[in-house]
C-alpha positions as CSV (number, residue, x, y, z in Angstrom):
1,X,-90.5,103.2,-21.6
2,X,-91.9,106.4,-20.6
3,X,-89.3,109.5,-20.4
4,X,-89.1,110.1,-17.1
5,X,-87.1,113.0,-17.5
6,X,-90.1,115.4,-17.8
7,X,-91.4,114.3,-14.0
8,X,-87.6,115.1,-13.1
9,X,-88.5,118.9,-14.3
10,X,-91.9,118.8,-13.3
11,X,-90.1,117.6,-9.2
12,X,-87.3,120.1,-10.0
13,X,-85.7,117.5,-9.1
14,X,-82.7,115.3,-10.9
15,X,-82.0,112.1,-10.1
16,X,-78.4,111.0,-10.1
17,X,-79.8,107.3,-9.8
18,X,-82.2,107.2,-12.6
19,X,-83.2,104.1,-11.4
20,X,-84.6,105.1,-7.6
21,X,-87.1,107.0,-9.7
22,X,-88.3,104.3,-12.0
23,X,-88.6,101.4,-9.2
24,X,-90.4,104.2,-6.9
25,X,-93.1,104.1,-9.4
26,X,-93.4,100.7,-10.1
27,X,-96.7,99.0,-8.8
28,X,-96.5,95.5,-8.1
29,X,-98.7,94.0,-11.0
30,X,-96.8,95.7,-13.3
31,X,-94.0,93.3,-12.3
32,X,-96.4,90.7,-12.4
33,X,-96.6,91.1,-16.4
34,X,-92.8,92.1,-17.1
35,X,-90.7,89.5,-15.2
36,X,-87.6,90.6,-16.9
37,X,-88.1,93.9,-15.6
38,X,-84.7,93.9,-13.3
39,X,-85.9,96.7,-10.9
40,X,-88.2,96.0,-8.1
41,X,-92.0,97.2,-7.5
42,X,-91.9,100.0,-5.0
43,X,-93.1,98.7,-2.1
44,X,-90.2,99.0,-0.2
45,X,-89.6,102.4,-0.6
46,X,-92.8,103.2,-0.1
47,X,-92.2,102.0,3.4
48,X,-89.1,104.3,3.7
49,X,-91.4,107.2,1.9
50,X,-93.8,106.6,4.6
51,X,-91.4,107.0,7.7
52,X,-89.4,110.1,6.1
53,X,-92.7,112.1,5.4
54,X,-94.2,111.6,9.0
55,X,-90.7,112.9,10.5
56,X,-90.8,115.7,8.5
57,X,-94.1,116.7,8.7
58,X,-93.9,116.3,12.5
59,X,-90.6,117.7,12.8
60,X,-92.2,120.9,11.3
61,X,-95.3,121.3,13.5
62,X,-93.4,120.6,16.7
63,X,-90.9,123.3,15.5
64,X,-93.3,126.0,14.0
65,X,-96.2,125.7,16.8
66,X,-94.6,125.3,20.0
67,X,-97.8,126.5,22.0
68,X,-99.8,123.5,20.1
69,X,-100.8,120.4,22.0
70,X,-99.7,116.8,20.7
71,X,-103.9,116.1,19.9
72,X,-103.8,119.3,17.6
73,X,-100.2,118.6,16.1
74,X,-101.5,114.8,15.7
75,X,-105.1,115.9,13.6
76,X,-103.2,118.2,11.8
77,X,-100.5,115.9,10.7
78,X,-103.0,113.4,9.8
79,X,-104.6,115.8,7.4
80,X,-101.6,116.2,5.9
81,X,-100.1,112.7,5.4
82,X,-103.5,111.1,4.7
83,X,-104.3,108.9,1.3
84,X,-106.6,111.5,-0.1
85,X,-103.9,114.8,0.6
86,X,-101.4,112.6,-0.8
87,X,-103.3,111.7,-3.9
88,X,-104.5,115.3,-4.6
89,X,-100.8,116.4,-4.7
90,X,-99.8,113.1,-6.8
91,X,-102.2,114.3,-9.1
92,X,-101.2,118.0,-9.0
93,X,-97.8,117.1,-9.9
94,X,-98.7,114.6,-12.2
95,X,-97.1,111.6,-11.3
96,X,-100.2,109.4,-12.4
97,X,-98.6,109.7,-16.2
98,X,-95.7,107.8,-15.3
99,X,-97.0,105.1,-12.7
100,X,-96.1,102.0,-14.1
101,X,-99.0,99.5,-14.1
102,X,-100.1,96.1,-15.7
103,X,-102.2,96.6,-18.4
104,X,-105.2,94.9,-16.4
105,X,-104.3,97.6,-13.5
106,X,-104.5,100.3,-16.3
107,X,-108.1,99.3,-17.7
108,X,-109.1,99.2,-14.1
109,X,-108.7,102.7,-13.5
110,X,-105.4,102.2,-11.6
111,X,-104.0,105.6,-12.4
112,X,-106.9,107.4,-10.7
113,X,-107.1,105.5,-7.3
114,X,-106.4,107.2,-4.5
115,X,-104.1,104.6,-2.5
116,X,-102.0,103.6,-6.3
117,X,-101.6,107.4,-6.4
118,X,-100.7,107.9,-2.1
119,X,-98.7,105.1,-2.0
120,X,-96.5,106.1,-5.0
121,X,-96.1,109.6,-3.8
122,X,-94.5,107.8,-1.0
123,X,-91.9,105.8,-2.4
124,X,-91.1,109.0,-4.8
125,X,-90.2,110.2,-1.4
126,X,-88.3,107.5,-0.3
127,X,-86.3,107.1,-3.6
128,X,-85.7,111.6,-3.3
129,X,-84.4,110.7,0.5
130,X,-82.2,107.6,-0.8
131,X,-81.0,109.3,-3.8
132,X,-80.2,113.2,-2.3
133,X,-80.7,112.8,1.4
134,X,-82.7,114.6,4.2
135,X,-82.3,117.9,3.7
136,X,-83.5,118.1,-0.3
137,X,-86.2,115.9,0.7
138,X,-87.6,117.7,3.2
139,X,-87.4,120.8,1.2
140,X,-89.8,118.8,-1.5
141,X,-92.3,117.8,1.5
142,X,-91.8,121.2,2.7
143,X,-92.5,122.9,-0.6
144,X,-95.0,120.7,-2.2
145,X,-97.4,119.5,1.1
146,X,-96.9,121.1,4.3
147,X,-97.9,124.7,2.5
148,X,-101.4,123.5,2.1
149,X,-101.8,123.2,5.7
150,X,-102.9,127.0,6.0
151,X,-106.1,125.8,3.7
152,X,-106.2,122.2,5.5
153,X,-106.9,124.6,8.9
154,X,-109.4,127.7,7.1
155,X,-111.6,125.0,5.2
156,X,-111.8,122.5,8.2
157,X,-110.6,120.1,6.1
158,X,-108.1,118.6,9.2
159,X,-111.8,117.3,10.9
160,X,-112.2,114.2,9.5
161,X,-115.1,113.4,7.1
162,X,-116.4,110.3,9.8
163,X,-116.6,113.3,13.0
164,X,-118.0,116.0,10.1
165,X,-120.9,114.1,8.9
166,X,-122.0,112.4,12.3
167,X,-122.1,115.5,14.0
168,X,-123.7,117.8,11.2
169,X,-126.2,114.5,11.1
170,X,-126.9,114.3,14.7
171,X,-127.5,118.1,14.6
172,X,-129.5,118.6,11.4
173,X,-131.4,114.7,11.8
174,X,-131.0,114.1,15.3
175,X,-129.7,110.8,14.1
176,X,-126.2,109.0,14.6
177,X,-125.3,107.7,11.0
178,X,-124.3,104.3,10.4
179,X,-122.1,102.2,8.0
180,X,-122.5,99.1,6.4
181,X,-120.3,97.0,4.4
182,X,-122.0,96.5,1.0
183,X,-119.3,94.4,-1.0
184,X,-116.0,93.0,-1.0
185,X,-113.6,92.2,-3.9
186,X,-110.3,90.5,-4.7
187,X,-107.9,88.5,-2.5
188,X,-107.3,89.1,1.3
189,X,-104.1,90.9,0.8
190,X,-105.5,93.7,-1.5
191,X,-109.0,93.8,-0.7
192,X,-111.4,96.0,-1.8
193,X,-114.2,97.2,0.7
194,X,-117.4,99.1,-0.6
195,X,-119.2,100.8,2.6
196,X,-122.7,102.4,2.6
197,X,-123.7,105.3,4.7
198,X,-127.1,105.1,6.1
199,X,-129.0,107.9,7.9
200,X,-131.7,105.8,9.4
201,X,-132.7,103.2,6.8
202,X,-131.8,105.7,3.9
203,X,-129.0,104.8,2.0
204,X,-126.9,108.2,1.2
205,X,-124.2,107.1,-0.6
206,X,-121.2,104.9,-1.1
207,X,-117.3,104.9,-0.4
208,X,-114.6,102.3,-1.5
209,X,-111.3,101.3,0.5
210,X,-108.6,98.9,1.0
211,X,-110.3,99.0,4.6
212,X,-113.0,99.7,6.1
213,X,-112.0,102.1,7.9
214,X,-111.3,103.6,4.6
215,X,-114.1,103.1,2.7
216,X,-116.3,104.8,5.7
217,X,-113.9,107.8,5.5
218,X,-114.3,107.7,1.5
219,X,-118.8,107.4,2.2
220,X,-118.8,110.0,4.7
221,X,-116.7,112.7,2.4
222,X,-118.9,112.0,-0.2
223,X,-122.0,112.1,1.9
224,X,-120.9,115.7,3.4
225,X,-121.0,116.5,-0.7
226,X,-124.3,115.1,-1.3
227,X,-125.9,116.5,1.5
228,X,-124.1,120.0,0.8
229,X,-123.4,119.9,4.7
């Protein structure tokens, strides 16, 4: 077993249920291989995670720009509580070292996918709420991801990548880019979509999901990078 006690210093944060901690990052194929393994996956609190970040998050905006409208504070939250924010910061703090995965999930690159990554970040949050309540958990939302919203807004980052590219397309090609689903892979409940980006009949690039919505996201970030728009 991992010692989990050097994420609790890297959170500055200490459990007083051990446990919270270790079930919020346990994937579900890594109960898959360890049946005996008495704690649940995380699921569940990822769902709790889930709700207490968008309160807080929205809590904050409503509070701190009053003369915003609810389109702006609704982009701007979504740039904040998306899968690839989430993942940037699960990575930042490291949390990837101590997922706990099946070894078939672990040769798969499970560590470094952005939804493993988001949704674990979520049910850290959930087990921090259940395990010290609202106030120390908002602090940690507060701390860790609402202070890169200043860069989210200077970079344009809170326009998502979709809008970005078809507009720089449409201006620079005169051309509305489309998408095409190339592949799918595994089983209907944790599908894997692979999405092309196409400017005309050119292929620009690629982008994987658990939807398609996703994966188009995922192709049109990457295609704003290929195309140094």
């Amino acid at each position: 077993m991992k010692d989990f006690s050097i994420l609790q210093d890297k959170l500055e944060i200490k459990f007083n249920n051990r446990e919270l901690l270790i079930q919020a990052l346990c994937h579900r194929s890594y109960i898959n291989e360890n049946t005996n393994f008495r704690m649940g996956h995380n699921e569940r609190l990822e769902f709790l995670g889930d709700a207490v970040l968008e309160l807080v998050v929205t809590e904050h905006l409503y509070n701190k720009y009053p003369k915003k409208n609810e389109g702006d504070l609704t982009t701007w939250r979504a740039a904040l509580v998306n899968t690839k924010t989430l993942s940037e910061l699960s990575k930042e703090i490291g949390i990837e070292d101590f997922i706990l995965l099946s070894r078939g999930e672990g040769k798969a690159m499970g560590r470094t996918k952005q939804s493993i990554l988001a949704d674990t970040l979520e049910a850290l949050i959930g087990a921090i709420y259940l395990d010290s309540g609202y106030l120390l958990c908002k602090n940690f939302i507060e701390k860790n991801l609402i202070s890169k919203l200043p860069r989210i807004l200077k970079l344009g980052l809170h326009i998502d990548s979709k809008s970005r590219f078809q507009e720089e397309a449409q201006s620079r090609e005169k051309i509305t880019p489309s998408y095409k689903v190339i592949n799918e892979l595994g089983p209907d409940h944790e599908k894997t979509f692979t999405v092309g980006i196409y400017i005309g009949d050119r292929l620009i690039t690629k982008g994987e999901g658990l939807s398609k919505q996703e994966a188009e996201e995922e192709a049109a970030r990457r295609g704003l990078e290929i195309m140094k728009w």
